[in-house]
Each structure stands twice: as C-alpha cells, then as structure tokens.
DRENTORMI-834471 format. One record per residue: x, y, z negated of N, C-alpha, C in turn; residue number from 1; residue in three letters. Coordinates in pm, 1 decimal, decimal comma. Example, Ala and Ser with C-alpha at 12.3 -4.5 7.8 and 13.67 -1.06 7.14 Angstrom:
<recs>
<<1319,0 -569,0 -780,0> <1230,0 -450,0 -780,0> <1320,0 -330,0 -780,0> 1 'ALA'>
<<1285,0 -225,0 -708,0> <1367,0 -106,0 -714,0> <1290,0 3,0 -787,0> 2 'SER'>
</recs>
This chain:
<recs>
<<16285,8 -11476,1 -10614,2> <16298,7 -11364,8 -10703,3> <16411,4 -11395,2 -10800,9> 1 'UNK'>
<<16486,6 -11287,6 -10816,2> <16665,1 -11305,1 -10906,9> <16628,8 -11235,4 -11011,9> 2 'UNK'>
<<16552,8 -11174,0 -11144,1> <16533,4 -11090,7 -11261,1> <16711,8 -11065,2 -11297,5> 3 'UNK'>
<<16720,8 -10979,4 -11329,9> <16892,0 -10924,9 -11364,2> <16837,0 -10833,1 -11500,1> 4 'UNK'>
<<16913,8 -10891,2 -11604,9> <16853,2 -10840,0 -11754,4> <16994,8 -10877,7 -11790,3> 5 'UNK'>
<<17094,1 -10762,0 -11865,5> <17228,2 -10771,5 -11941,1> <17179,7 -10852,4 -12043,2> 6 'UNK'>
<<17058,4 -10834,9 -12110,7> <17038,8 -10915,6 -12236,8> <17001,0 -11042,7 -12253,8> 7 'UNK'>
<<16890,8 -11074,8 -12147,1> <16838,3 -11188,1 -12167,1> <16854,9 -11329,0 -12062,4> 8 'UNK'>
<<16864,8 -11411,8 -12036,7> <16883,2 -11557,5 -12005,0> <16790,1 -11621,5 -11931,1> 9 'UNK'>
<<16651,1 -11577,0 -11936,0> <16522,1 -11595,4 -11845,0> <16407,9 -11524,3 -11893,8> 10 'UNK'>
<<16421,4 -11467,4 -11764,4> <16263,9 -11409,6 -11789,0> <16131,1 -11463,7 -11734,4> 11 'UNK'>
<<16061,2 -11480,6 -11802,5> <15900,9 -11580,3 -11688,2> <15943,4 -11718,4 -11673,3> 12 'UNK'>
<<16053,2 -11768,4 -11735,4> <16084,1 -11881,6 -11674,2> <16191,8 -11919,6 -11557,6> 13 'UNK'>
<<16235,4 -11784,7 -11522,7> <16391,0 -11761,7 -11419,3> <16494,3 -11736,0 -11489,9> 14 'UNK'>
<<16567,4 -11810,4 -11458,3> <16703,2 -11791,1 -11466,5> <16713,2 -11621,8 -11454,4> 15 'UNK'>
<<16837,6 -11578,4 -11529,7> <16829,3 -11421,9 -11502,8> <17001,0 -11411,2 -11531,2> 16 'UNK'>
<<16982,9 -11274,5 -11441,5> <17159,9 -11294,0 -11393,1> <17182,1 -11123,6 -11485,7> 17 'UNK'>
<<17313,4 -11131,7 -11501,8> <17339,2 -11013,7 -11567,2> <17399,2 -10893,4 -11502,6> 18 'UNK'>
<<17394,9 -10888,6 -11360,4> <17400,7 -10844,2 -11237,0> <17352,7 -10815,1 -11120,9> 19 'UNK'>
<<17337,7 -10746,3 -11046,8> <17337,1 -10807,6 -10926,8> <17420,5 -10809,9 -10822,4> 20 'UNK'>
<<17538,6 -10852,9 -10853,5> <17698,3 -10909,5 -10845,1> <17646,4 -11043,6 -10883,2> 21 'UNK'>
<<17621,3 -11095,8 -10953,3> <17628,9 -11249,7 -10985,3> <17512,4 -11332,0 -10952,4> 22 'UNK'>
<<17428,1 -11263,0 -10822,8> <17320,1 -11297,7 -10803,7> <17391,0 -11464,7 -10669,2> 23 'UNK'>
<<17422,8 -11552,9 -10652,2> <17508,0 -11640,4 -10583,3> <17425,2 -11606,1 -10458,9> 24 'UNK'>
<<17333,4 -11572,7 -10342,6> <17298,9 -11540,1 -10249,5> <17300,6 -11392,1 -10166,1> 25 'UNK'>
<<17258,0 -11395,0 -10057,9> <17263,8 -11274,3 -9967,4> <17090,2 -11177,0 -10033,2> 26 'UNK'>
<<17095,3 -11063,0 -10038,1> <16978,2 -11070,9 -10052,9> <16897,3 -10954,4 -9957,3> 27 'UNK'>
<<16799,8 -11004,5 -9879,2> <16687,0 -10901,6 -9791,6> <16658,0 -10795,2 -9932,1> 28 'UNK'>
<<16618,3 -10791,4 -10012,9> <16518,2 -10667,1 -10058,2> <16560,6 -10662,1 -10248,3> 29 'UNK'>
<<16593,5 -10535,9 -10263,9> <16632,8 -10540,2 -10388,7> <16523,8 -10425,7 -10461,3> 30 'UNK'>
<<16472,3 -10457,1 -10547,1> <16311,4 -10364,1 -10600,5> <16383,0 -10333,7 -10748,3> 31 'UNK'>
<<16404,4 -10188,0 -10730,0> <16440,3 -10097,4 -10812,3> <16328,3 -10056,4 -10894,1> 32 'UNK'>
<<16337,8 -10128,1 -11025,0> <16234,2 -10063,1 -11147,8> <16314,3 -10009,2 -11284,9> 33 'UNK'>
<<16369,6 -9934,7 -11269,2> <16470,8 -9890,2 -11397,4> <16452,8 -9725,0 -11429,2> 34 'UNK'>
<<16435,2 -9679,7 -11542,7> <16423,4 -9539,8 -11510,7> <16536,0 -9475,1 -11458,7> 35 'UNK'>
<<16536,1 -9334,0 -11395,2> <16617,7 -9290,2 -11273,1> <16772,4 -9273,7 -11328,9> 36 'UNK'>
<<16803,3 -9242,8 -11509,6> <16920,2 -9243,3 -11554,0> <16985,6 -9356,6 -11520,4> 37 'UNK'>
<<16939,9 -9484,5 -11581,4> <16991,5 -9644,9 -11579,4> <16979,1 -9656,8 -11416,8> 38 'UNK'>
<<16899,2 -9629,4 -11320,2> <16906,3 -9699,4 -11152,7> <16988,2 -9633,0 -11084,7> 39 'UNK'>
<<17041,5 -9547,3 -11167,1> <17140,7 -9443,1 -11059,9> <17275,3 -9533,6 -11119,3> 40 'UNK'>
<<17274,3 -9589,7 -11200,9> <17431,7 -9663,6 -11258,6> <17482,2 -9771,1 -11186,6> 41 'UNK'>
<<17348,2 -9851,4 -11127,6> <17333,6 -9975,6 -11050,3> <17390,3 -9986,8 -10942,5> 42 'UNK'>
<<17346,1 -9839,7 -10887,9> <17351,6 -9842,6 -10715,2> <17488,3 -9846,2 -10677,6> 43 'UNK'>
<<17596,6 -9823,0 -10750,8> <17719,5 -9925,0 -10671,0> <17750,5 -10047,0 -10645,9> 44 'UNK'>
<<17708,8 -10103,0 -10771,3> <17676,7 -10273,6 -10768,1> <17611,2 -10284,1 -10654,8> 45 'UNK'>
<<17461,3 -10223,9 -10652,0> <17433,3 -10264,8 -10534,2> <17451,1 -10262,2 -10338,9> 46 'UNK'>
<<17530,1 -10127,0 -10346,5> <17576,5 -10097,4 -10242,0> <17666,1 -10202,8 -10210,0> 47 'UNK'>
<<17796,3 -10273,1 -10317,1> <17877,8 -10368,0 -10297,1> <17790,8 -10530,0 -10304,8> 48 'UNK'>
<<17657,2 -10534,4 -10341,8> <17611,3 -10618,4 -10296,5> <17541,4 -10655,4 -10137,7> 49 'UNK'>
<<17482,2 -10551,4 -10136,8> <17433,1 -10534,0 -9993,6> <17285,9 -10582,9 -10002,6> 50 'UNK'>
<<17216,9 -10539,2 -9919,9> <17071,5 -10569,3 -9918,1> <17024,5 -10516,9 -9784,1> 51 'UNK'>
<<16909,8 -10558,3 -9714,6> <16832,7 -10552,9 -9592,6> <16784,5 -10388,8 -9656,3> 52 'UNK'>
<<16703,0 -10400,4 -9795,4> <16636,3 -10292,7 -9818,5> <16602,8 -10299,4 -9995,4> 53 'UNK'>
<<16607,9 -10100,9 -9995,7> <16646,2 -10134,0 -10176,6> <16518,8 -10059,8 -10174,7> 54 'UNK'>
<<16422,3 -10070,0 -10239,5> <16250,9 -10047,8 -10282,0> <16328,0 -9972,9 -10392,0> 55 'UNK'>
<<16260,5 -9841,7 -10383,6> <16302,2 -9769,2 -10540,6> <16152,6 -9730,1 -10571,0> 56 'UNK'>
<<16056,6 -9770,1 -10645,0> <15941,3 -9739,8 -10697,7> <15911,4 -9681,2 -10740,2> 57 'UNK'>
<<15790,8 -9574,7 -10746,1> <15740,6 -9484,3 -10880,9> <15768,5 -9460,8 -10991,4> 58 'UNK'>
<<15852,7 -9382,0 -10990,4> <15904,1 -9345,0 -11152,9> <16052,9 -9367,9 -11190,6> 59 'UNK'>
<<16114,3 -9454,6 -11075,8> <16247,2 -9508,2 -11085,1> <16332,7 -9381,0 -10989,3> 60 'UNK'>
<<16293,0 -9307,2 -10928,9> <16334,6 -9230,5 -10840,9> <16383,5 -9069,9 -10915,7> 61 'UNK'>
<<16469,2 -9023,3 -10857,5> <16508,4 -8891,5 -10939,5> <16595,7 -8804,5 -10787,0> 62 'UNK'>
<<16595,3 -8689,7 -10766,2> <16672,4 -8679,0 -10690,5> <16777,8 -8675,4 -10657,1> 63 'UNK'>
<<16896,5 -8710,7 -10759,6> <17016,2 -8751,2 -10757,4> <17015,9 -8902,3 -10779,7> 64 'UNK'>
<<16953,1 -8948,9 -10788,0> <16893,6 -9101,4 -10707,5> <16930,3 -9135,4 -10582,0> 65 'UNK'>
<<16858,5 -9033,0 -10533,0> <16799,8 -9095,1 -10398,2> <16897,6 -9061,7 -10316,8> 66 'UNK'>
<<16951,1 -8909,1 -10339,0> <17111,8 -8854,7 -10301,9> <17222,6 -8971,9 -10317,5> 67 'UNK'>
<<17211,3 -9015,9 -10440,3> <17319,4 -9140,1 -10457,0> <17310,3 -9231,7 -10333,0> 68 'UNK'>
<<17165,8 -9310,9 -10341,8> <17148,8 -9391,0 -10266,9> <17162,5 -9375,2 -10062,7> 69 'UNK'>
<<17091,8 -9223,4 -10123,1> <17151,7 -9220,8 -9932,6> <17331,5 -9194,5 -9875,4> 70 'UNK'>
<<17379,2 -9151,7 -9992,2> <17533,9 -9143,8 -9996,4> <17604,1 -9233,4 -9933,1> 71 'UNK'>
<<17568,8 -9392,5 -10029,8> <17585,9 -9509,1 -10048,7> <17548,2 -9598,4 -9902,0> 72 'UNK'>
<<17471,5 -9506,2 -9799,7> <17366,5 -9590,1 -9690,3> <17324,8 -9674,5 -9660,1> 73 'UNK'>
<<17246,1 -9696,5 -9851,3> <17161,8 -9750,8 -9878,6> <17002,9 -9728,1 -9788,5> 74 'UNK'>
<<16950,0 -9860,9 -9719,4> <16809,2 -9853,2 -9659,9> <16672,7 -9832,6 -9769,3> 75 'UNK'>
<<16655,2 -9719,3 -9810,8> <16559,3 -9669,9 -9914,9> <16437,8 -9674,8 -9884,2> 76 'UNK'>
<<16363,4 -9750,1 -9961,7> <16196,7 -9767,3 -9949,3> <16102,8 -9665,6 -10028,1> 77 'UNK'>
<<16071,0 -9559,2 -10080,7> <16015,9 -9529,4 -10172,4> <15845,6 -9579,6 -10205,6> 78 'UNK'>
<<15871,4 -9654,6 -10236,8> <15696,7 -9717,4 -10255,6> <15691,2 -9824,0 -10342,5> 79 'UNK'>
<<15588,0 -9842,7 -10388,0> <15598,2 -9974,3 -10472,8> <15606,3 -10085,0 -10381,6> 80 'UNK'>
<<15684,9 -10171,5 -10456,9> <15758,2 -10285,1 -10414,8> <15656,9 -10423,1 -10410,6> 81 'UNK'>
<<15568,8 -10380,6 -10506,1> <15464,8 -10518,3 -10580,7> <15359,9 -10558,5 -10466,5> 82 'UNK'>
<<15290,1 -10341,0 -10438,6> <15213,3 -10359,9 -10345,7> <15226,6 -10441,1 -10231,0> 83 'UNK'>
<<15334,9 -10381,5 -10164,7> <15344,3 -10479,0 -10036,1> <15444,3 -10604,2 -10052,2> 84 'UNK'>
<<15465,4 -10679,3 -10143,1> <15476,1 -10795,0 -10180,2> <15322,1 -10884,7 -10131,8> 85 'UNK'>
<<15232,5 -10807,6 -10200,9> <15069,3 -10846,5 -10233,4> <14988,8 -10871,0 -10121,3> 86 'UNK'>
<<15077,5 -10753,0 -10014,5> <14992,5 -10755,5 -9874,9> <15054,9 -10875,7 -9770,7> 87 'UNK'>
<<15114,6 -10942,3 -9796,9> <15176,7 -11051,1 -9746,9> <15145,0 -11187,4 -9793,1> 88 'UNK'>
</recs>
C-alpha cells in the first residue's frame, strides 16, 4: 500500500508520496477515495501512471468522473475497494 497525501510524510506509519507519479513501482490497483471534484484532477497522473485497475468507490464517483476515466481507458472498478481487499 503507497498513501499519496500533498501534505503529509506518513500516514499509519507509511511513507507517503505526494503523487502518484512518485510512487517508484508499477502498480496493479489504484483505490480512488477523493471526492469526485479533487479525483477527477488525478486521473491524468494516473492514466500516465498506469495501473492493472483504478477502484473508484462510493462517493468518489461523479459522472464526469467516470467519463474522464473512460476517456483516459482507464480499467474502472466501481465498488469499494476495502471490501474486496477483505475478501482475500
């Protein structure tokens, strides 16, 4: 798990990147929890990062969101991310 916070330095005890551009690995699954103004700003970063699959969760979703993200052809999850973390 990579936490990406502009402000802070660690969260829980992780290292935390101010990106996810500066995350130093490839990454399978990127879990979108931001409200839909701030996650729609991301999704170029993340398109130029690349991911297996971007989890956009309950409440983070808007429909010029998701428009962005399918633009972008971005692999969109809409579901919580935690749950099926949990089921594994």
């Amino acid at each position: 798990m990579y936490p990406i916070n502009p402000k802070e330095e660690t969260i829980e005890g992780l290292k935390c990147y101010k990106s996810v551009l500066d995350i130093p690995v490839a990454l399978d699954r990127i879990s979108l929890y931001l409200p839909a103004a701030i996650g729609i700003k991301v999704l170029d970063d993340v398109a130029k990062k690349g991911c297996k699959e971007l989890w956009v969760n309950p409440g983070a979703e808007s429909p010029e969101l998701m428009q962005k993200a399918e633009t972008l052809k971005l692999n969109v999850i809409y579901a919580c991310s935690y749950m099926d973390a949990a089921s594994h």
